[in-house]
C-alpha positions in Angstrom: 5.9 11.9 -1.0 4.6 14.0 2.0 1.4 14.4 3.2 1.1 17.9 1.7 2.0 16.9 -1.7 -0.2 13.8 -1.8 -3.3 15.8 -0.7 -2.7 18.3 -3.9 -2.3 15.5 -6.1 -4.9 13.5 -5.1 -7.3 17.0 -5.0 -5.9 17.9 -8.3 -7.0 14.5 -9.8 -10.2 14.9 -8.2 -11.1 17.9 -9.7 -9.7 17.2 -13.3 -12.0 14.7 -13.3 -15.0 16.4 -11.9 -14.6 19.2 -14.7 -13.6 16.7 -17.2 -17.1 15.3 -16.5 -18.5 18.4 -16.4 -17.5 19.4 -19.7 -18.3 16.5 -21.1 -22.1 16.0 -20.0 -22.0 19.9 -21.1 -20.7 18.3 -25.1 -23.9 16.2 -24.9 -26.5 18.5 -24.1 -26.8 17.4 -20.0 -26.4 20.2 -18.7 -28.0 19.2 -15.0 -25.6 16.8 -14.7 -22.5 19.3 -15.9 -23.8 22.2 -13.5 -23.5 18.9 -10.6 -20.0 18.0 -11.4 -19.2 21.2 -11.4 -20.3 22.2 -8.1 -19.1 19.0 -7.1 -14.9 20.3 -8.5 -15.4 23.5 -6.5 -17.0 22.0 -3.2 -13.7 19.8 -3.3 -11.8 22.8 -4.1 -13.1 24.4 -0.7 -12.9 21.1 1.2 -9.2 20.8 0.5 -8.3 24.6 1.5 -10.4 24.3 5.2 -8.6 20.8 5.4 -5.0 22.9 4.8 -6.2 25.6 7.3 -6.8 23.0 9.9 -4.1 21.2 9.1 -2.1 24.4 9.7 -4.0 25.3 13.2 -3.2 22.1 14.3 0.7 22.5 13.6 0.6 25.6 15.3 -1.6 24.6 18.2 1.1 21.1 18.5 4.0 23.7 18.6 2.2 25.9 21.4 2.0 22.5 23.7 5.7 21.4 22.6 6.9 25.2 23.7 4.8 24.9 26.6 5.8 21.8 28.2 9.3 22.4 27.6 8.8 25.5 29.8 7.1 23.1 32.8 9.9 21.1 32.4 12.5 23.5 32.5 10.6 25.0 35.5 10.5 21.5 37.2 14.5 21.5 36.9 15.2 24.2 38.3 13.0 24.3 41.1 14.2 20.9 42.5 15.9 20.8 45.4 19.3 18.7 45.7 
């Protein structure tokens, strides 16, 4: 499993069980405690999508230093002398 895919599944449980909880405390009349676990499923929500977004800046940024030390290299090559 990749790291992608365990995130969403591990966030997916997360929040099933956050609004399982919520509704659940709402059942019983406690609803403090539902309105918490509720926040609580969409602050994880909006956790895991800045988590993916800086996941994805870092990708990009890795592939920006990749490209650019392939160009040094290539520069090194061809500027050395026999």
């Amino acid at each position: 499993m990749s790291t992608s895919a365990f995130t969403r599944a591990v966030t997916i449980l997360a929040v099933g069980f956050l609004l399982l909880d919520a509704v659940l405390f709402a059942l019983v009349s406690r609803f403090l405690w539902a309105a918490v676990f509720g926040v609580a499923a969409v602050l994880v929500i909006v956790g895991w999508q800045r988590y993916r977004r800086i996941m994805a800046d870092l990708a990009a940024a890795r592939k920006e230093m990749k490209r650019e030390v392939e160009s040094i290299r290539e520069l090194l090559h061809t500027n050395r002398p026999n």
